[in-house]
N, C-alpha and C positions, 0 to 999 in steps of 0.2 A: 426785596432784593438782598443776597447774601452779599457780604463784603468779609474781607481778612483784615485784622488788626495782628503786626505781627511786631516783635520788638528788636528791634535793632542798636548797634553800638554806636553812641554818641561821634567816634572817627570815623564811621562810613559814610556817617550822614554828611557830616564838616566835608568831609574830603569831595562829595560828588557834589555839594551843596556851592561850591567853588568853581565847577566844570559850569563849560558852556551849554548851555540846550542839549541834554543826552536823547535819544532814541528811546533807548533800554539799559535797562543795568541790571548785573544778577545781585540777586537777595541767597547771597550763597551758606552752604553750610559746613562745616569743615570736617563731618564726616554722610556717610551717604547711608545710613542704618537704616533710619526712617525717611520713607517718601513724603510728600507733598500734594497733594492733588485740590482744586478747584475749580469751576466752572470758568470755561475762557473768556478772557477780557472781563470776569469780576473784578470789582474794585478791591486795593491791595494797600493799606495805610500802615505806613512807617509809624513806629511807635520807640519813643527813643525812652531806655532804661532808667531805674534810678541815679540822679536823683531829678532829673530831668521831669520822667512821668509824662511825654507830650507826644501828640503826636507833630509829626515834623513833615510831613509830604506822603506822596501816596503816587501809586500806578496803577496797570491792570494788566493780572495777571495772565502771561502767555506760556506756558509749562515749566515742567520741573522734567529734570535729568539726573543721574546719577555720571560725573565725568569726571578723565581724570585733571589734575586744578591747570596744568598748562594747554589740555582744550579751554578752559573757562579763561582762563586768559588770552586766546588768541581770537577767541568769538569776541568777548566783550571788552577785552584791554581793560584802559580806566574804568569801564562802567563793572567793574569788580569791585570799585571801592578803594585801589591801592595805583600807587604812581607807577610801578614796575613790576614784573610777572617774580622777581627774589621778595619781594617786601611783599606779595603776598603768600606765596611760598610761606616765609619765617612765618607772617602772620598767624598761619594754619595749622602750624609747628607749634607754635608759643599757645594756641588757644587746645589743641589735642594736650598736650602738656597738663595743663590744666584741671582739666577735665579727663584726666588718667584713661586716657584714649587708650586701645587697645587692638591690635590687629594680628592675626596670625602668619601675615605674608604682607609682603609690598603691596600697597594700597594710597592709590592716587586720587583713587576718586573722591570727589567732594560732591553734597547737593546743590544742584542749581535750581534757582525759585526765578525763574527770567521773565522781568518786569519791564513793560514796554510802557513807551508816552510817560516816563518819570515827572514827578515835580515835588522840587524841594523848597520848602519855605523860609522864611528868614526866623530867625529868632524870636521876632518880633508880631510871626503869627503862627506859632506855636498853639495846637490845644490841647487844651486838658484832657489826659486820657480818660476812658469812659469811667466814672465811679465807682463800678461794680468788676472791673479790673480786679484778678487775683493777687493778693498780695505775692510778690515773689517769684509770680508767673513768669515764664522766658520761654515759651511757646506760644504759636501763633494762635488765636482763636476767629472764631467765626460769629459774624454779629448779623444780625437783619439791621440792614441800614432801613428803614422804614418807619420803625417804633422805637422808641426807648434812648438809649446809648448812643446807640448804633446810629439812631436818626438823627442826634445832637452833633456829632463827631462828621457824620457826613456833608450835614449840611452848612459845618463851617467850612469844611472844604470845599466845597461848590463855590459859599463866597469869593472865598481868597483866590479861585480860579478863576471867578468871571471877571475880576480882577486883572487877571493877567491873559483874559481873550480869549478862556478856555471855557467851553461851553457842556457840562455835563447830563445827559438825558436819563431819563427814570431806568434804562434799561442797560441800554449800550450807549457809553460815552464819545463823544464825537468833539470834534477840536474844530475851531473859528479863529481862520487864520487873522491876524492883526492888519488893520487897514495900512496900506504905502505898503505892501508886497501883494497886488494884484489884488482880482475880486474877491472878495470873502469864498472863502470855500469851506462845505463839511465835509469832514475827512473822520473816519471811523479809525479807532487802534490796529494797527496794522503789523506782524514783526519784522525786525529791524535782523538787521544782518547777521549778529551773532544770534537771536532765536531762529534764524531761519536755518542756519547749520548745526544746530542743537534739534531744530522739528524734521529734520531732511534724515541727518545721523541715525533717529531714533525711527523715523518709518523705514527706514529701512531693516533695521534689526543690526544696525551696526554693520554691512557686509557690502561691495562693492553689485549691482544693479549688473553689470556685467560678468563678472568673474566668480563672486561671491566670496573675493577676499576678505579679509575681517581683521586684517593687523590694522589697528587706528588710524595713527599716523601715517599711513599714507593713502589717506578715504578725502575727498574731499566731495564738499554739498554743492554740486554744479548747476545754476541756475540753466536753464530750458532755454529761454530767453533768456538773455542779458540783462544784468539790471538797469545798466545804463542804457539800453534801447526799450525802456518802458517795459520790463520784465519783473513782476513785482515779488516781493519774498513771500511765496506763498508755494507751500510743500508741492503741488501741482505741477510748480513749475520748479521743478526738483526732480536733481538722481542726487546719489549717492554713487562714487566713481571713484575708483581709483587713480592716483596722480597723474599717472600716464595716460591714461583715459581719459579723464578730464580735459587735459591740453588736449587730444583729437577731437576731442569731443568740440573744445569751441574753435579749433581752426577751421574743423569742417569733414576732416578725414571718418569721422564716424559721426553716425547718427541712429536716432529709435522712428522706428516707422509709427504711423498711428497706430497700429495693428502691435503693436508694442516689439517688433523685431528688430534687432540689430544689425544696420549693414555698414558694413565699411566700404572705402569710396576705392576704386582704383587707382584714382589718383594718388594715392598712399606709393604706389609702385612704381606709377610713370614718374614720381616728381623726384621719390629720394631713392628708387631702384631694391624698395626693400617693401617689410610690412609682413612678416610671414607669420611671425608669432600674433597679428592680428584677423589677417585673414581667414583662420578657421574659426572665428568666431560670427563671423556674417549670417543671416539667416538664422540666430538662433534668437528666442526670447528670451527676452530679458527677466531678470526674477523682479516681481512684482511685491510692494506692501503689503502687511496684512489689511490693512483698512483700506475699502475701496475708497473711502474719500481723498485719501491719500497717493493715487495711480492720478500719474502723470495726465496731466488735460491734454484734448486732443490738439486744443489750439494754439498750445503751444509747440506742441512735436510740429504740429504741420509748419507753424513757422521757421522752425529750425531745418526742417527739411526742405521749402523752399529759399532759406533764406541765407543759411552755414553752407549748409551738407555739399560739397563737391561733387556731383554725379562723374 
């Protein structure tokens, strides 16, 4: 089993090491030159720099994005690492700086490395990064957790989780809730709200599912289902909508047929005596992902359609 050791600054770690029980946090980067790719939900271990040398907590990795730093702030807030959306801003300012960052034009975007089921350990159970560690190294590498290093480092972390009622499997990791909140349950990594509007953004290609606008800011990742009516973050159950859209979309006034079409409700007309700029959009299809894994479930359209949509 491959895992990522990747190395992080001693104030990300502190700062979320502080926060309550996070979801996810991005492992962000503060330019977007190079991407990131892993296999999903592989293991993803904090590795804090000199003079530290340790590993400090670990997740599993649910994708990387190129976005610009105030999306990464409003998907993941704290779980950026920083108390306020300025303090990370400067942050990203102060370390481009540095690092004689260079761009030919306004450029917002940062890497996101977004890391679900976080866990950060105490000081106190810190391990020693793997031996054969580059000196100097500040790039992420890849280890077989199974043999060597990789299998030493891992399986201190398994300790210190089952520890803390977290149960990790040879393959795919899975969480054991703690007894006094209901029956034990296994529950697989799953993402958390801000990956799910970073995984929704990106099948779409960036562009509104209806219109095929593409100005950012006003795209937003509209869950199918609700999430609070057991609607879970899972791209399926995903558009990508424009803000105006969106709000129809969960009041009821529009909806996608299983057949992936668009209609809009009449009720749009009877109730506020308008809707014109909507209405020539009924009847058409929708633009669909490139990845079929990624096109909307059907079971969820049907719910929205018997359960939203206003006929």
């Amino acid at each position: 089993m491959l895992g990522t050791i990747a190395p992080t600054d001693y104030g990300w770690y502190t700062f979320l090491h502080r926060q309550q029980i996070l979801e996810e946090v991005n492992f962000w980067r503060p330019s977007a030159f190079r991407a990131y790719r892993a296999p999903e939900f592989s293991p993803f271990l904090f590795k804090l720099k000199s003079p530290h040398n340790a590993i400090c907590g670990f997740g599993y990795y649910a994708g990387y994005a190129a976005v610009p730093y105030w999306m990464a702030w409003e998907s993941f807030g704290v779980g950026n690492g920083c108390a306020d959306e300025k303090t990370m801003h400067d942050r990203i300012i102060a370390i481009r700086n540095r690092m004689a960052y260079r761009s030919d034009g306004p450029d917002e975007n940062i890497g996101c490395i977004q890391i679900v089921s976080p866990t950060f350990f105490d000081a106190s159970d810190w391990i020693a990064q793997p031996t054969n560690w580059p000196p100097k190294n500040l790039t992420p590498m890849r280890y077989e957790l199974e043999e060597g290093e990789g299998k030493r480092v891992w399986e201190a972390c398994r300790k210190i989780s089952a520890g803390r009622g977290v149960v990790i499997g040879s393959t795919q990791p899975v969480e054991l809730r703690e007894p006094g909140y209901g029956a034990a349950t296994l529950v697989r990594p799953r993402l958390g709200q801000g990956t799910f509007r970073i995984a929704v953004t990106e099948a779409y290609s960036r562009a509104c599912a209806i219109t095929g606008e593409h100005s950012l800011p006003v795209l937003d990742a509209a869950h199918i289902r609700p999430y609070v009516l057991s609607g879970p973050h899972d791209v399926r159950n995903g558009l990508l909508l424009r803000t105006d859209l969106h709000r129809l979309f969960d009041k009821g006034y529009i909806t996608i047929s299983p057949e992936l079409r668009i209609e809009v409700s009449p009720r749009l007309k009877t109730d506020y005596s308008n809707g014109r700029s909507y209405y020539p959009l009924h009847g058409k299809e929708m633009s669909k992902p490139v990845c079929q894994a990624h096109i909307p479930a059907t079971e969820f359209l049907r719910w929205h359609n018997e359960n939203k949509y206003r006929p």
